[in-house]
C-alpha positions as CSV (number, residue, x, y, z in Angstrom):
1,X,81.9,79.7,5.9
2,X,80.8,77.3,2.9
3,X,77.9,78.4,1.1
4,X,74.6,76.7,1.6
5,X,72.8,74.6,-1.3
6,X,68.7,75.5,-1.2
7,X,66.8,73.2,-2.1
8,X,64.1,73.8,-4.9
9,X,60.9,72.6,-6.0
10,X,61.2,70.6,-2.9
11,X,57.7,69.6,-0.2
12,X,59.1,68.8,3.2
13,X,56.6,66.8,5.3
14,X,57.7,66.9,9.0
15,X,55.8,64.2,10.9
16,X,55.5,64.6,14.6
17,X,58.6,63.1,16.7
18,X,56.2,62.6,20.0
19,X,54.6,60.2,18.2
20,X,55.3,56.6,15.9
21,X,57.2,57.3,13.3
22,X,55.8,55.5,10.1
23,X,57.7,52.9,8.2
24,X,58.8,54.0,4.7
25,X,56.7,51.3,3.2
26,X,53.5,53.6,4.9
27,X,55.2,57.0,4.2
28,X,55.2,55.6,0.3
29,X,51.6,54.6,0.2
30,X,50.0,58.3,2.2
31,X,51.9,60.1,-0.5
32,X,49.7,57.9,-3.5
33,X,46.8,58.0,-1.6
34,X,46.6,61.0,0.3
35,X,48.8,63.4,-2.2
36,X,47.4,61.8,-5.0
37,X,51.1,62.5,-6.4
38,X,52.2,60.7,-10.0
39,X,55.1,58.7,-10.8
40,X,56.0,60.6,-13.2
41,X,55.8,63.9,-11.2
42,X,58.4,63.1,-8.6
43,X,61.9,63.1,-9.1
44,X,63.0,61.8,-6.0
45,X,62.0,60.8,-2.4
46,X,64.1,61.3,0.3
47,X,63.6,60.1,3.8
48,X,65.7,62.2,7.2
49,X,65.3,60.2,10.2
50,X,67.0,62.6,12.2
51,X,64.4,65.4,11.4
52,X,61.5,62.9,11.1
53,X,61.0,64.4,7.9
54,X,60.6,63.3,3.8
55,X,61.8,65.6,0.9
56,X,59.8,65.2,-2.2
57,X,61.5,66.9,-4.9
58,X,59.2,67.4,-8.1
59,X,60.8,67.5,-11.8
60,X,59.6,71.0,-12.8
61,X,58.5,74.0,-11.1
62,X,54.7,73.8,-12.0
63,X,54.4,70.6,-11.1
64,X,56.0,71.7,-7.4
65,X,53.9,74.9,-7.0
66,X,50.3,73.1,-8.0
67,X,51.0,70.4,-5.2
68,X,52.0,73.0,-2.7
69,X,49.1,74.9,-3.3
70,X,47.0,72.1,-2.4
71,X,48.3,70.5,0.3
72,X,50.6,73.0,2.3
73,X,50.1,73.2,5.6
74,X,48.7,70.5,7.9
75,X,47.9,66.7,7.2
76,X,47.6,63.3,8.5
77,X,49.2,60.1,7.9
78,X,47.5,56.9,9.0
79,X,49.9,53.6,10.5
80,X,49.2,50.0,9.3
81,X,47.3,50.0,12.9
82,X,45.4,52.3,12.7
83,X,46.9,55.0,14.7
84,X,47.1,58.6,13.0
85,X,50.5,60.7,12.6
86,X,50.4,64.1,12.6
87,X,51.9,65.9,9.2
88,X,53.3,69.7,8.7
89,X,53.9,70.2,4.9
90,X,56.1,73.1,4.2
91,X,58.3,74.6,0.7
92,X,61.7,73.1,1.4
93,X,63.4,76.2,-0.3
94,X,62.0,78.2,3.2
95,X,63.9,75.3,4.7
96,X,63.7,75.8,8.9
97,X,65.7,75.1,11.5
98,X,64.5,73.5,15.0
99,X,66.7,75.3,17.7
100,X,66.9,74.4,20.7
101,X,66.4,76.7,23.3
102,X,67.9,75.9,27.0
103,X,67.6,77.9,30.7
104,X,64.4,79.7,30.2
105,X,62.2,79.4,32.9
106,X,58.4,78.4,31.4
107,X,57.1,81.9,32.8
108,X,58.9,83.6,30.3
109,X,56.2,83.8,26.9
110,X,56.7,82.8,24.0
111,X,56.5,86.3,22.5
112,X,59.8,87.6,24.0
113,X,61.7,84.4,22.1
114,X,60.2,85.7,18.9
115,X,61.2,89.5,19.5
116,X,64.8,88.2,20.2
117,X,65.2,85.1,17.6
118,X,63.9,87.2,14.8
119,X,66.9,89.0,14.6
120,X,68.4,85.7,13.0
121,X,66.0,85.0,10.6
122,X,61.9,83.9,10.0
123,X,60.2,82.5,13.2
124,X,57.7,79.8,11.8
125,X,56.9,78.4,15.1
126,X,57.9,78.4,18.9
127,X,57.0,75.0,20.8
128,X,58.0,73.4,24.0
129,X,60.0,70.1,24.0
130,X,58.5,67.1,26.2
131,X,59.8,64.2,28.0
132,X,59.2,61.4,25.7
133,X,56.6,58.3,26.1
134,X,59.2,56.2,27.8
135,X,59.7,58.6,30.9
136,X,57.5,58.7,34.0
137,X,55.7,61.9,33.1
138,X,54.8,63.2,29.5
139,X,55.0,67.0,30.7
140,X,57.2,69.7,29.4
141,X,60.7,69.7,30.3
142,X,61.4,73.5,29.6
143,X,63.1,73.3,26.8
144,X,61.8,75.8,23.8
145,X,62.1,74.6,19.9
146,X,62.2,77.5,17.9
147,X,61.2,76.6,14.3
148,X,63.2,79.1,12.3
149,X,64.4,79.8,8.7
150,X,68.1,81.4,9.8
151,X,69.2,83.8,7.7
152,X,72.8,84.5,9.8
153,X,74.5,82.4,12.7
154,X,72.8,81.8,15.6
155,X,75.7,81.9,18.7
156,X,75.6,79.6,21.3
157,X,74.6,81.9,24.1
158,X,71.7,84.6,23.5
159,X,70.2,86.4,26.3
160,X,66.3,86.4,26.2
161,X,64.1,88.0,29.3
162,X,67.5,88.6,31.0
163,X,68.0,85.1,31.2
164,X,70.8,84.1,29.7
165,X,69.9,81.3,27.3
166,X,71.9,77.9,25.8
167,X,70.9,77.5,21.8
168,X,72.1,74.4,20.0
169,X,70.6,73.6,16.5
170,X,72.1,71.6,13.6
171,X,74.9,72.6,11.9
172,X,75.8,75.7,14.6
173,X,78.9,77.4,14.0
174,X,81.3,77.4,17.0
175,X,81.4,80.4,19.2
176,X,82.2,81.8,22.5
177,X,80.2,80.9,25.7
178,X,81.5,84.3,27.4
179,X,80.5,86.6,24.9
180,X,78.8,85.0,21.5
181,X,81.4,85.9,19.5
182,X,81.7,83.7,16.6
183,X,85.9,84.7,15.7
184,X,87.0,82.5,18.9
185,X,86.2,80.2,21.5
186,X,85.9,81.0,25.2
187,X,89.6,80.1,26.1
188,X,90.6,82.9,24.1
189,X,87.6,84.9,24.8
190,X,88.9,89.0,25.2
191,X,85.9,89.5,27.7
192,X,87.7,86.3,29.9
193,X,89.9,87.9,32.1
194,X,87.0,91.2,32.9
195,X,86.0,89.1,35.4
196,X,86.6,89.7,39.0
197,X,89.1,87.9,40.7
198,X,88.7,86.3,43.8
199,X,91.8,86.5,46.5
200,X,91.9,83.3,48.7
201,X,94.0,84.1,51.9
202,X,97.2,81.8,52.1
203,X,96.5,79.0,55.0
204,X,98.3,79.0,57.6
205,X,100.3,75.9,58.9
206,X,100.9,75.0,62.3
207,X,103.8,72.2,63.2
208,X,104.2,69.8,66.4
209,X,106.6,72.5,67.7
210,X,104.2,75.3,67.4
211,X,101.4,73.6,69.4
212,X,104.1,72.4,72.3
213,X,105.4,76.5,72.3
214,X,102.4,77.8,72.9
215,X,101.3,75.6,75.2
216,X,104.6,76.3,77.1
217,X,103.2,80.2,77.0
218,X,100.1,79.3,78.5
219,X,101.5,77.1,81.5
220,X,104.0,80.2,82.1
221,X,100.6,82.6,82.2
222,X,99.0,80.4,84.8
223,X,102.1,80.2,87.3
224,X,102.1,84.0,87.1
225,X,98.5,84.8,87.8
226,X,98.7,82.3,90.4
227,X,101.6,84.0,91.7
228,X,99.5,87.9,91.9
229,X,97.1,86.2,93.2
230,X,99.4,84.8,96.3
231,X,100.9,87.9,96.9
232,X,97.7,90.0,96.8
233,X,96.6,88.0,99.2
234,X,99.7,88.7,101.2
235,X,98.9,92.0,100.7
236,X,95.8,92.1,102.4
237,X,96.2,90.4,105.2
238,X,99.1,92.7,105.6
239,X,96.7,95.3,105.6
240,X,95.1,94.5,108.4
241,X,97.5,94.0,110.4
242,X,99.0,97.3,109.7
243,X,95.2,99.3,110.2
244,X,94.3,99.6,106.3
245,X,91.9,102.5,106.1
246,X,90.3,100.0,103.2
247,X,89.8,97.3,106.2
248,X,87.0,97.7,108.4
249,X,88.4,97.4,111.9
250,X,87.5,99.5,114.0
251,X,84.4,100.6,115.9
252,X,83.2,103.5,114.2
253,X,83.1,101.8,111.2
254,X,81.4,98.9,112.7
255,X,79.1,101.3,114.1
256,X,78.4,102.7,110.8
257,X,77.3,99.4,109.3
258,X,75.0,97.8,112.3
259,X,73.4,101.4,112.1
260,X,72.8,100.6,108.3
261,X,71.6,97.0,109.2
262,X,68.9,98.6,111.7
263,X,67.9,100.5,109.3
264,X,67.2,97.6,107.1
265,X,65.3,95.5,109.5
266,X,63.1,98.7,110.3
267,X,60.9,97.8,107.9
268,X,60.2,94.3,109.3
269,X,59.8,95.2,113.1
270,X,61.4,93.5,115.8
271,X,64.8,91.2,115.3
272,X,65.4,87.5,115.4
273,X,65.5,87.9,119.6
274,X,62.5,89.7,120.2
275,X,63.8,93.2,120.9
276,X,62.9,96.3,118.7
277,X,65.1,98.3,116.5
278,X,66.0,100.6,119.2
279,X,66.7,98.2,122.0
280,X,68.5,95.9,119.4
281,X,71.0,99.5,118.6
282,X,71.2,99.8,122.5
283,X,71.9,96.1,123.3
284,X,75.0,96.2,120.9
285,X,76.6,99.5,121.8
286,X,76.8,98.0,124.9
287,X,78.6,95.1,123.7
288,X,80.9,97.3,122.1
289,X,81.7,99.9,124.7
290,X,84.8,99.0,127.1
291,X,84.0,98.6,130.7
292,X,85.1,100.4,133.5
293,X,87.8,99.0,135.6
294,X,87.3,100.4,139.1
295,X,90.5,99.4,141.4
296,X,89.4,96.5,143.4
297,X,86.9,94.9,141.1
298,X,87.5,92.0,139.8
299,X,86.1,91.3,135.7
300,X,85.7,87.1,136.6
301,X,84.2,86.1,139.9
């Protein structure tokens, strides 16, 4: 890991990125006018876009700490048109770091970043990122920017409230997604393979030939149950033919079952013809009792 260069006797002014960022001709005249900083004090001005940021780097160290004493901390800048930026005016030697923080839900305070993130080095500040101007709402988009001054790598996973948390910042070593190791990358990751494994079932495949057997099967199944069937039919009928003691056939047991259908109708009086239950029981044992045949009479007249 190369060694890093800090600054010294070095202001940093951070203007705010939500709003316009100021021209260098208007970054040149706030630092005469509201600094009230010399020619002959500065040693060099040095504009970064990408941090929205100027570095004013003072010839001696007097010089540096009498300015800083002054004007460290917050300030303004106003634009040709009158609108104001906001300023943060900090010692570039404590040089921070905004990290971005991803996959923390807004619930989770800023408090618990802090107790984790100082581990890496001096927590300044904790803010939440916004959708800019240009989008549809101006609202948070739950994103935190941790405003640190690192004092060891940060790796690119960190878990935070049990969440477990994406961190990107400038100048971030590589490491592992799996584990946050910083001696490999995920495809070589140790932890990969810890991982349970998930066994798919093979498919199975059926072909034209399979479809056409079984349906063979099931015509063969029908034209045998068809076939019981036939025969248990035969069966029966045979049965009473032959005076099946299952068959009901012959008077007692027909007997048996009008004296169970009297008992049913009972309950509701007289039958369909009128008579009661008693002269209804009478009426069909008659019916089923075989006459007498006298010699000489005749049954037809």
């Amino acid at each position: 890991m190369a060694t890093k260069v800090i600054r010294q006797h070095t202001i940093k002014a951070t203007f705010n990125k939500d709003q316009q960022r100021p021209s260098a001709m208007e970054i040149h005249q706030w630092i005469a006018d509201e600094l009230n900083v010399q020619e002959d004090d500065l040693q060099t001005i040095q504009l970064v876009n990408k941090q929205h940021a100027v570095y004013l780097k003072f010839k001696t160290s007097t010089v540096y700490e009498n300015y800083l004493k002054r004007y460290e901390g917050s300030s303004t800048l106003t634009l040709q048109k009158g609108d104001r930026v906001d300023v943060t005016l900090s010692p570039a030697e404590e040089e921070s770091t905004v990290v971005r923080v991803l996959n923390i839900p807004p619930e989770v305070p800023n408090e618990r970043l802090h107790n984790v993130f100082q581990n890496y080095g001096k927590v300044k500040q904790i803010d939440s990122e916004k959708w800019s101007s240009r989008y549809r709402f101006h609202v948070d988009t739950g994103i935190r920017l941790v405003n640190i001054v690192i004092d060891k790598p940060i790796p690119s996973t960190i878990i935070v409230a049990t969440y477990e948390a994406y961190v990107t910042y400038p100048g971030q070593e590589q490491s592992c997604f799996i584990c946050g190791g910083l001696s490999h990358l995920r495809n070589t990751c140790p932890n990969r393979n810890l991982k349970a494994k998930v066994t798919v079932a093979p498919r199975t495949v059926f072909t034209m030939g399979d479809l056409f057997k079984n349906a063979e099967s099931a015509s063969r199944s029908t034209v045998s149950l068809r076939s019981h069937t036939s025969q248990q039919k035969e069966n029966d009928a045979s049965d009473n033919l032959n005076g099946n003691d299952d068959v009901i056939s012959r008077p007692s047991d027909i007997m048996e079952m009008e004296h169970q259908i009297d008992k049913h109708k009972k309950s509701r009086g007289t039958g369909a013809n009128g008579l009661t239950t008693e002269q209804h029981r009478e009426h069909n044992t008659r019916d089923h009792e075989e006459p007498e045949q006298n010699p000489g009479t005749t049954l037809f007249r």
